[in-house]
NULOLO-832839 format. One record per residue: residue in three letters; x negated, y negated, z negated of N, C-alpha, C, O in turn. Coordinates in steps of 0.001 Angstrom, whole numbers, padded with zeros to 6 digits, always signed. Each point is the difference from the previous one (the first is absolute). Layout:
residues N
AlaXYZXYZXYZXYZ ...
end
This chain:
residues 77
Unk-067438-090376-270081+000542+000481-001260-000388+001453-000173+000516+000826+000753 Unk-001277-000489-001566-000212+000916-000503+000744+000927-000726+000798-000511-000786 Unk-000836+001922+000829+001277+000885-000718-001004+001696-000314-000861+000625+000619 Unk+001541-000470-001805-000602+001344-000370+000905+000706+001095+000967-000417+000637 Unk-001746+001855-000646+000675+000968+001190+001449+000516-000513+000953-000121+000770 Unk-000790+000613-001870+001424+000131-000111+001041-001210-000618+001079+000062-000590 Unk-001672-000832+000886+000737-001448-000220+001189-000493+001111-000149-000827+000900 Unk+001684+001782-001328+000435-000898+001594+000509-001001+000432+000886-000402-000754 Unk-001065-000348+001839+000083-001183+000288+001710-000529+000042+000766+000960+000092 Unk-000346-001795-000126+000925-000564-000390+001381+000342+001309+000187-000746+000962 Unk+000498+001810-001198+000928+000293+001227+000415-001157+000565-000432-001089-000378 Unk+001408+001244+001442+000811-000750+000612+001557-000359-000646+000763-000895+000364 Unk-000587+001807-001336+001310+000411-000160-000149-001210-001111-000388-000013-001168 Unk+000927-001106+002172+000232-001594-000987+001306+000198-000435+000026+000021-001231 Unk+000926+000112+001670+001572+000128-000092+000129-001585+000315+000702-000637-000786 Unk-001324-000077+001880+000438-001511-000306-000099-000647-001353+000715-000964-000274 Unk-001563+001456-000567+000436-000804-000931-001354-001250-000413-000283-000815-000878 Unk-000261+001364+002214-001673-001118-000583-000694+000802-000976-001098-000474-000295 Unk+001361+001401-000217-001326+000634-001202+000125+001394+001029+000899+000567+000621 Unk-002280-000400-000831-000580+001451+000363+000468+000761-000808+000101-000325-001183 Unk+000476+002082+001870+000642+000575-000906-001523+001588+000890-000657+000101+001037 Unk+000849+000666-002229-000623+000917+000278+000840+001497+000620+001179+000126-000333 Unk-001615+000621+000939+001061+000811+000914+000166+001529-001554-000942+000034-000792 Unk+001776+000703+000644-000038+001338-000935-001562+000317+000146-000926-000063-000808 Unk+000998+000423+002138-001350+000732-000203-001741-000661-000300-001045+000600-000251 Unk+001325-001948+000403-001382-000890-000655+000804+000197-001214-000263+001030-000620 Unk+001063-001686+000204-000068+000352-001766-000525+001278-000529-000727-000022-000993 Unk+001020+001075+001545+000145+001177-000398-001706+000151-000094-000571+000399-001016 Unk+000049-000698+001962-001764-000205+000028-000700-000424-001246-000864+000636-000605 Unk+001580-002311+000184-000456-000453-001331+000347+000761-001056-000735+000240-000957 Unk+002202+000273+001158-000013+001099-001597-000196+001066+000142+000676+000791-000658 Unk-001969-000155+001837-000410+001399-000757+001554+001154+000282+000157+000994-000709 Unk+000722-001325+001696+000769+000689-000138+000373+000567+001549-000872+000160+000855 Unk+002612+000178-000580+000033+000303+001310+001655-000579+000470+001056+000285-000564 Unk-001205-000940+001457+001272-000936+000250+001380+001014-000245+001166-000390+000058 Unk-001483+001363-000258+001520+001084-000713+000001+000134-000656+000939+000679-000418 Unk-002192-001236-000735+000417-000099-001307+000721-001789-000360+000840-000189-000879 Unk-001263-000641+001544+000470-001008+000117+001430-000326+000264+000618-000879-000602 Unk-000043+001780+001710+001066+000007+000179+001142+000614-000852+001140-000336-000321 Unk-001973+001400+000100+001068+000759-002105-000002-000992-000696+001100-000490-000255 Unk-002334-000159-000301+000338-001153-000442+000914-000915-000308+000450-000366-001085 Unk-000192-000018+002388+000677-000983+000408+001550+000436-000113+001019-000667-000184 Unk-001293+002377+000411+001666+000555-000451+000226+000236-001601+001161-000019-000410 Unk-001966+000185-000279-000125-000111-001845-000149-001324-000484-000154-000274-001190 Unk+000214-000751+002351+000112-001122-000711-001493-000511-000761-000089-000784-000945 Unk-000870+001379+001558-001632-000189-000993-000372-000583+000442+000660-000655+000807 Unk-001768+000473-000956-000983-000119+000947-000360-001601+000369+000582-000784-000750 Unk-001585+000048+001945+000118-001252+000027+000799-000613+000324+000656+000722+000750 Unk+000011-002115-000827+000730-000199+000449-000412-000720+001680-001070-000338+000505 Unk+002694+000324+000058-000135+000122+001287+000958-000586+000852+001047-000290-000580 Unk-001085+000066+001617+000743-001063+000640+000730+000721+001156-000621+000381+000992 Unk+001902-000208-001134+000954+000812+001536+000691-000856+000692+000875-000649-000573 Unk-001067+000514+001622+000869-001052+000942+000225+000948+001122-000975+000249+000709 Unk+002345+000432-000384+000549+000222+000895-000964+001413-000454-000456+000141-001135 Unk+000286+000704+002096-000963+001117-000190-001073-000222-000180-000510+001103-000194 Unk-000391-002002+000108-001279-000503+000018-000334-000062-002020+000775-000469-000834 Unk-001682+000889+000659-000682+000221-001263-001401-000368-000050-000751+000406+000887 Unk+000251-001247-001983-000624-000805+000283-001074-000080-001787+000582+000408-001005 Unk-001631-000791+000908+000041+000198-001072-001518-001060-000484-001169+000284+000259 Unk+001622-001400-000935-001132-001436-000321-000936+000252-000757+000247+000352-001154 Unk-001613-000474+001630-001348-000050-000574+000592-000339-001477+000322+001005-000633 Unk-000115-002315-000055-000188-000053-000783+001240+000971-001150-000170-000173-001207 Unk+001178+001002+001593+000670+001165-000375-000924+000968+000119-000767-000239-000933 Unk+000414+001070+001432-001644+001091-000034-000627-000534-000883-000078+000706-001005 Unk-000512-001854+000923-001080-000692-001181+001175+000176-001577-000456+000329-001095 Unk+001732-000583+001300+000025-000300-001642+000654+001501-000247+000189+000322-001173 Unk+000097+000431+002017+000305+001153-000070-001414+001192-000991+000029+000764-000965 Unk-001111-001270+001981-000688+000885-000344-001028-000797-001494-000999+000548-000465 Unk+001518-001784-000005-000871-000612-001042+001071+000500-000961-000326+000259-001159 Unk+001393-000129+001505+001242+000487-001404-000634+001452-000430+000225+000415-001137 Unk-001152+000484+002204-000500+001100-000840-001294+000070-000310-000696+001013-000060 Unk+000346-002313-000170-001551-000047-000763-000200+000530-001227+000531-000552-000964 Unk-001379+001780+000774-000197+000159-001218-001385-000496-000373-000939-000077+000793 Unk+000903-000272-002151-001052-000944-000732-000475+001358-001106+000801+000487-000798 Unk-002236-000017+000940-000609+001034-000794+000007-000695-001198-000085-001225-000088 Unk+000220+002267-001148-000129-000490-001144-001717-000219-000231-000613+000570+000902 Unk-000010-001045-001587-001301+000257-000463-000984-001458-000237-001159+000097-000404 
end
């Protein structure tokens, strides 16, 4: 399986639940950001949504994907 270099691979941090969850700081990779901004976030209530079980924070490929398609902008022209 092939992977771009900043592409990161799918954590461990399952929470048991059978779906791969991505760790703060791989998300934080896909959005261009820094897992303390993720975590303000998460205290303003923004941001992607995200999965907390016990202290564990967790956060699903396809949440990053519709997160970051909700700010698609479409050029006029």
């Amino acid at each position: 399986m092939s992977r771009t270099p900043n592409t990161p691979s799918l954590s461990p941090v399952n929470i048991d639940s059978g779906i791969p969850m991505l760790s703060p700081k791989e998300a934080a990779l896909l959005l261009c950001t820094k897992p303390s901004n993720l975590s303000q976030w998460r205290y303003e209530s923004r941001g992607p949504a995200y999965v907390k079980l016990g202290g564990i924070i967790g956060y699903r490929l396809s949440d990053i994907d519709a997160y970051i398609m909700a700010r698609l902008v479409q050029p006029k022209g």
